[in-house]
C-alpha positions as CSV (number, residue, x, y, z in Angstrom):
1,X,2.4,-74.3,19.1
2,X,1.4,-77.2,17.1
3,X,3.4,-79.6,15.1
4,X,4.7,-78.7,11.6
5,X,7.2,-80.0,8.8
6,X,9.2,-77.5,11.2
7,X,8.8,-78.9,14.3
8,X,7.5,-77.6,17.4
9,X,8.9,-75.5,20.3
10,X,8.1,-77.1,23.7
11,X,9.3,-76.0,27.5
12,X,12.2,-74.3,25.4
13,X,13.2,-77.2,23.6
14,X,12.7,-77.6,19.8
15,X,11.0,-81.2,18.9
16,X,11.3,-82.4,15.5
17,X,10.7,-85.6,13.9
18,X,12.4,-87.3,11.3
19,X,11.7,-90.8,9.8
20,X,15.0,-92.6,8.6
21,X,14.8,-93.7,4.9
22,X,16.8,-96.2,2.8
23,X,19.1,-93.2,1.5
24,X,20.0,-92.7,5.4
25,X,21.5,-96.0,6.0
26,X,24.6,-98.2,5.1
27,X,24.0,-101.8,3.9
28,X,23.1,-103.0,7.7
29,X,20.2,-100.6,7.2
30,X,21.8,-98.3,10.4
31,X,21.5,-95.3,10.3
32,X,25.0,-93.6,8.7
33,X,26.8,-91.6,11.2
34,X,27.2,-88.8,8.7
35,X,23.4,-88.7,8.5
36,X,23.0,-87.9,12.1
37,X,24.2,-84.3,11.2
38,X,22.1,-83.3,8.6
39,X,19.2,-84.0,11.2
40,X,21.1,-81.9,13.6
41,X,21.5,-79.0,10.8
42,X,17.9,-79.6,10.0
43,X,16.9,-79.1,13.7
44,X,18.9,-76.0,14.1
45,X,17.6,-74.5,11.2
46,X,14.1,-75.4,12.3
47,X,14.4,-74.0,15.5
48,X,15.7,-70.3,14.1
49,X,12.6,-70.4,11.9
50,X,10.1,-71.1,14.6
51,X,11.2,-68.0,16.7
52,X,8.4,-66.3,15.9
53,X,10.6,-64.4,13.2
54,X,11.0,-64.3,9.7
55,X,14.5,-65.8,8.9
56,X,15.0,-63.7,5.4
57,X,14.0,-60.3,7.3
58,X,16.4,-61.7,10.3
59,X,19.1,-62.4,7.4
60,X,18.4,-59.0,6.0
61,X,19.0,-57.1,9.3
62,X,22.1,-58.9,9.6
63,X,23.9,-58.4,6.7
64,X,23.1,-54.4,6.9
65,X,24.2,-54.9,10.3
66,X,27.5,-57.1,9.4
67,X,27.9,-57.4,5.6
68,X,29.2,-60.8,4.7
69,X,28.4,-62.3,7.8
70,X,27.8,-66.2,8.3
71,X,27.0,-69.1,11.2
72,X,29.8,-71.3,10.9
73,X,29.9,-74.6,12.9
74,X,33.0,-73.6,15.5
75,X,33.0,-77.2,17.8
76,X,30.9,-80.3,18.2
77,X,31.3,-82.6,20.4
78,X,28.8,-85.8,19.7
79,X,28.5,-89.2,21.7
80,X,26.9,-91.7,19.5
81,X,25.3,-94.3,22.1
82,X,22.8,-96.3,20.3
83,X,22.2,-97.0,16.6
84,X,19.0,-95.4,14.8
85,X,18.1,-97.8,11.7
86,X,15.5,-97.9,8.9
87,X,12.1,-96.2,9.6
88,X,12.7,-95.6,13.1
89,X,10.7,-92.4,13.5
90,X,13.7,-89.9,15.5
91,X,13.3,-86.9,17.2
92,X,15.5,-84.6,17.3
93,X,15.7,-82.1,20.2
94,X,17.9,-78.6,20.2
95,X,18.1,-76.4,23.3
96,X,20.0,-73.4,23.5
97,X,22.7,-73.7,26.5
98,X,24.7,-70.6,26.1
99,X,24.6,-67.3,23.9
100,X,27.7,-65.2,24.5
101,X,28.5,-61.8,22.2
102,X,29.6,-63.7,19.0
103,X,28.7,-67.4,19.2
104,X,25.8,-69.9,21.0
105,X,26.4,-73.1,22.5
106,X,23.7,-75.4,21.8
107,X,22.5,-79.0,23.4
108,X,21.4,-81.8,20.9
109,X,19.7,-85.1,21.2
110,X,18.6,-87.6,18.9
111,X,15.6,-89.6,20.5
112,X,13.7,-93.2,19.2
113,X,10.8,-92.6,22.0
114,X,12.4,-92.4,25.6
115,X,15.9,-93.9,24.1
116,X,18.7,-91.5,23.7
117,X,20.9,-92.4,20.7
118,X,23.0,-89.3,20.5
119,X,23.7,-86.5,22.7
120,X,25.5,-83.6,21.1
121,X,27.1,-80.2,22.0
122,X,27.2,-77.6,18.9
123,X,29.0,-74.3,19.4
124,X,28.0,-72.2,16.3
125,X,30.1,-69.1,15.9
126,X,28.9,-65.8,14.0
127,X,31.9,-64.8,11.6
128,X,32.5,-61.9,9.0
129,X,35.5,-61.4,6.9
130,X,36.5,-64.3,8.7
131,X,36.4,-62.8,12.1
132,X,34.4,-63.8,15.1
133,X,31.8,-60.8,15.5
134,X,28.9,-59.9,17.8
135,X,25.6,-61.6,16.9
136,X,23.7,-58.7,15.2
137,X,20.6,-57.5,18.1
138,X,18.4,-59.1,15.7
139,X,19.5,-62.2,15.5
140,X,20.0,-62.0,19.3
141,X,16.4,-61.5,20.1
142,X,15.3,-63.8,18.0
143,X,16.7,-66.6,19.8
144,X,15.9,-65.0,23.1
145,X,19.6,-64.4,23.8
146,X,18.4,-62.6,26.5
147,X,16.1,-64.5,28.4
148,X,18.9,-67.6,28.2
């Protein structure tokens, strides 16, 4: 699979890059810790969409499966090790770890080359009507629940 705005899927880790701009630092020009999730949510995102599947046809199936439904962000555990700063060029890894009936645990990194900055854990729960509920098949196949 080659490289896109997306990222790319490699040995079952999803690879993308991001390139830190002014608007993702403080005044030291370091990366803002805040920022470090919305590459995170970005990855995750990302790595749903290159699945192979379509994500509104995924959402679709889902909500006929479990109207009202919604990924919420359950637990995340990060350890910020080393500072990113202005126009590093990151990449940001995401690796499913563990799929059980309602939620999935997944692994994060943030990389500068071979240095890890941040090493994440990201348990994303699937909720409706503010219950935990099983992941719809769909979904479940999608992230190769099954082969995990």
């Amino acid at each position: 699979m080659s490289a896109s705005l997306d990222g790319e899927i490699r040995d079952g880790r999803h690879h993308m890059r991001v390139r830190v701009y002014f608007e993702d630092t403080d005044a030291g020009q370091i990366v803002y810790h805040a920022n470090f999730l919305r590459f995170m949510e970005r990855g995750r995102t990302n790595y749903l969409r290159l699945l192979g599947t379509s994500q509104q046809e995924l959402l679709k199936e889902a909500r006929e499966d479990t109207p009202g439904f919604a990924f919420v962000v359950r637990s995340m555990k990060i350890d910020f090790l080393k500072p990113a700063v202005l126009d590093d060029l990151l990449d940001v890894v995401t690796v499913p770890q563990e799929v059980r009936g309602a939620s999935i645990l997944l692994g994060q990194e943030v990389r500068r080359g071979d240095e890890l900055l941040l090493e994440a854990k990201v348990k994303v729960a699937f909720v409706s009507g503010g219950r935990a509920k099983p992941i719809p098949k769909a979904l479940r196949i999608a992230m190769k629940a099954d082969q995990i």
